[in-house]
C-alpha angles and dihedrals in degrees: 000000000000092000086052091053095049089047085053101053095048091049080060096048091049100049085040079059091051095036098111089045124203115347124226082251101047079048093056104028088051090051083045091052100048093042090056095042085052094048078047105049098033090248092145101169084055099056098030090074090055083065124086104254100256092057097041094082101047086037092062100038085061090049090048086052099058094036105110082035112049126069124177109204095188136349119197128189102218107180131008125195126189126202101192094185085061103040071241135152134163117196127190122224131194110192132187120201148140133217097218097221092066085029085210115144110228132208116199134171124212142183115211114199107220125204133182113227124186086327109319135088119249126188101223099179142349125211131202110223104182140347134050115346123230134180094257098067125064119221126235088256095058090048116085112205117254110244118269114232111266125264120255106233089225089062110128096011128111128221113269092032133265116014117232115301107018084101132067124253 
């Protein structure tokens, strides 16, 4: 009985650690994660799934193209922001790599704009910031911005119009 009573009370502990669940950054930092390692690693059916559904097909026929070329010696996400109002993230990469015909090895920075869609976290573009370019990544001026949310015409105003001095007298 005692031995039911300990594993109890541990059952409780535990589900009292996972209570909150999976927050909105372990979801995105763990797709991140497993986009990059299959980039990586070549593992093309696993991060193309991490892509939205237009882009997944050319995406993999560059990455078929450079196959017996490229060769990414390490990725690292530096930095992630989350911007929970927006189902938003923006992580950025440092690759190394080397395309074995020049036998150079490359450095490039990127930044991957991450959104959440029906519950599940989607790379919509990757930019290269800086370093080498490389058809994979796309540059700032190929990227359109994504639209702002409109502005609410009462911005900035107060109820019962206008405060002291902004009339004239």
């Amino acid at each position: 009985m005692r031995l039911f009573y300990c594993l109890a009370v541990l059952h409780v502990i535990l589900a009292g650690c996972f209570a909150e669940g999976y927050s909105m950054k372990d979801r995105v930092t763990e797709a991140a994660k497993k986009f990059n390692e299959g980039v990586r690693w070549n593992r093309l059916d696993e991060a193309v799934t991490y892509l939205p559904k237009d882009e997944q097909r050319g995406w993999v026929d560059r990455m078929t193209a450079l196959e017996d070329e490229l060769e990414i010696a390490d990725s690292e996400m530096m930095q992630l922001e989350v911007d929970k109002k927006h189902s938003k993230a923006t992580a950025r990469m440092t690759y190394s790599w080397t395309l074995k015909r020049r036998g150079l090895v490359e450095k490039t920075n990127t930044e991957q704009t991450w959104v959440e869609k029906k519950g599940k976290w989607v790379m919509i573009h990757e930019i290269r910031l800086r370093g080498a370019p490389m058809v994979l990544w796309k540059e700032r001026s190929e990227v359109k911005e994504e639209p702002e949310e409109p502005e609410s015409p009462w911005q900035g105003t107060t109820a019962g119009g206008p405060g002291p001095g902004s009339g004239s007298r």
